[in-house]
C-alpha positions as semicolon CSV with decimal commas, in nm:
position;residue;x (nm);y (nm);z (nm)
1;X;-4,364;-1,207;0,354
2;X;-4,236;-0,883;0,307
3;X;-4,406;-0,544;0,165
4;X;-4,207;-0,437;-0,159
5;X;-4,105;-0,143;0,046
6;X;-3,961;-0,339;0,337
7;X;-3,732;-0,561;0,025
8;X;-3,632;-0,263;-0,126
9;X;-3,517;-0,084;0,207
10;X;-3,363;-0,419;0,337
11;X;-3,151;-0,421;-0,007
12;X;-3,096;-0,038;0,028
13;X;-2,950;-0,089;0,381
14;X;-2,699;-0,426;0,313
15;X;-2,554;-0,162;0,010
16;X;-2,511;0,086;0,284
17;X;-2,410;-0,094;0,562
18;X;-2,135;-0,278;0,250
19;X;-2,033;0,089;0,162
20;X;-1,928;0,131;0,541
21;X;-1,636;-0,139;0,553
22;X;-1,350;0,023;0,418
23;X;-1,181;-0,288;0,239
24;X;-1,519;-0,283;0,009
25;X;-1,462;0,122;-0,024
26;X;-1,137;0,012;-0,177
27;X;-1,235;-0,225;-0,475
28;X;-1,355;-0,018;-0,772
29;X;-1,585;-0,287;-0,908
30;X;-1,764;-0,315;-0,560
31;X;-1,808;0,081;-0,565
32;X;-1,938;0,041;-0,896
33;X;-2,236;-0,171;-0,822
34;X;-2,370;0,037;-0,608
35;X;-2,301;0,453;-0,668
36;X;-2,412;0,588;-1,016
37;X;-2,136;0,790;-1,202
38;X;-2,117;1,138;-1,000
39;X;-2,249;1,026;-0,709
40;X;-2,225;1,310;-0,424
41;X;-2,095;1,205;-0,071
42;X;-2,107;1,464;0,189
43;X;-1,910;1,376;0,514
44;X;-1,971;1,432;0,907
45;X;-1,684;1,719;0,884
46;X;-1,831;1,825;0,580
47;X;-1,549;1,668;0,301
48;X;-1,729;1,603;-0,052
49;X;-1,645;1,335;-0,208
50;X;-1,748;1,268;-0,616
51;X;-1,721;0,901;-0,748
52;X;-1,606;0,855;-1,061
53;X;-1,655;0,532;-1,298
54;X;-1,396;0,253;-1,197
55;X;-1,212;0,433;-0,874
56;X;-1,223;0,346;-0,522
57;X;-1,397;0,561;-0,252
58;X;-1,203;0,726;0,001
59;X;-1,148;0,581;0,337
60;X;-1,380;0,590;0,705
61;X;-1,246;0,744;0,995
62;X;-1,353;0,486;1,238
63;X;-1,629;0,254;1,263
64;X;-1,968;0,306;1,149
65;X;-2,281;0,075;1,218
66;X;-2,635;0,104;1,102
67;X;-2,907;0,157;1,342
68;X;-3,146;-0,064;1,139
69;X;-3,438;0,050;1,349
70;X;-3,436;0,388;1,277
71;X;-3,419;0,327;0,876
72;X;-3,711;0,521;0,683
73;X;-3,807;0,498;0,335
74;X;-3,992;0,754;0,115
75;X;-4,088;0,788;-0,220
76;X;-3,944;1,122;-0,384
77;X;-4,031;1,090;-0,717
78;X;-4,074;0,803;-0,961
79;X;-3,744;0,624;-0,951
80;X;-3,640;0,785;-0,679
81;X;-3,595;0,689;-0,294
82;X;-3,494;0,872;0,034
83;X;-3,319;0,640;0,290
84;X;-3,280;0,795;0,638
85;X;-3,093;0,607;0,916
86;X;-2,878;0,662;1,254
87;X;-2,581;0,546;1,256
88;X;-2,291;0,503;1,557
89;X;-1,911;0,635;1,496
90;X;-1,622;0,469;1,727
91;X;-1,319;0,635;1,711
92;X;-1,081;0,593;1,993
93;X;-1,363;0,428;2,221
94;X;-1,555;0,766;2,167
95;X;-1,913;0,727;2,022
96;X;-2,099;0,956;1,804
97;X;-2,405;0,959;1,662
98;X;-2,421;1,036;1,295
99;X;-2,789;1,078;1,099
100;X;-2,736;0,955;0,758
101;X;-2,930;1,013;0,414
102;X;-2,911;0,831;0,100
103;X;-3,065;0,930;-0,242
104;X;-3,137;0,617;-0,420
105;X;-3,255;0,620;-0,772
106;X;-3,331;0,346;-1,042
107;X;-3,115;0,257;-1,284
108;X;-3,252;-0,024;-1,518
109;X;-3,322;-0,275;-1,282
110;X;-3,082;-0,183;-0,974
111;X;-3,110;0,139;-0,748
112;X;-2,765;0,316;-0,672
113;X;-2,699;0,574;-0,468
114;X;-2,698;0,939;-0,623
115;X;-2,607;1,087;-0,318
116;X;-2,504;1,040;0,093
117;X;-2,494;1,300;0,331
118;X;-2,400;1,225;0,715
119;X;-2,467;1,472;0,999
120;X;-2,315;1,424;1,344
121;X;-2,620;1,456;1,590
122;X;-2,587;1,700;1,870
123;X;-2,621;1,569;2,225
């Protein structure tokens, strides 16, 4: 059976990994279910992006998957969760690794992401 923690950062990862496929970027609604109003998204070449209440979320360039492995969870206040992860970029068969970190907080019953930041790791 699994911990709380491990549920929560299971959910908190099948968000993120949804938030990756650029189709599901597209649809408002599914954007909606999972960033809160203002939510901050800082790219690998350092584009901000703001979500605001019933658009879509810009585009990927390439392919991103989750590392689930190197997820981490941690409490940063009540209502409030750090999700840490690597995460592989193809783009014209060239691979990057990207570090990725999501501020989670609660919302009612449902977490949503506050804000994203991913950092392209240096080889």
């Amino acid at each position: 059976m699994l911990s709380e923690t491990d549920r929560i950062k299971r959910d908190f990862l099948r968000k993120e990994e949804q938030l990756l496929d650029d189709d599901f970027r597209g649809d408002p609604a599914n954007v909606a279910g999972i960033l809160s109003e203002g939510s901050l998204e800082i790219t690998e070449s350092g584009k901000t992006n703001v979500y605001l209440a019933g658009t879509a979320f810009p585009r990927i360039d390439g392919a991103l998957y989750i590392d689930t492995d190197s997820a981490r969870i941690a409490d940063m206040a009540d209502g409030c969760k750090l999700l840490t992860y690597v995460a592989g970029r193809v783009v014209k068969n060239a691979r990057t690794k990207i570090t990725c970190a999501s501020l989670w907080k609660k919302t009612g019953d449902d977490w949503k992401i506050a804000f994203h930041q991913r950092t392209v790791q240096s080889e």
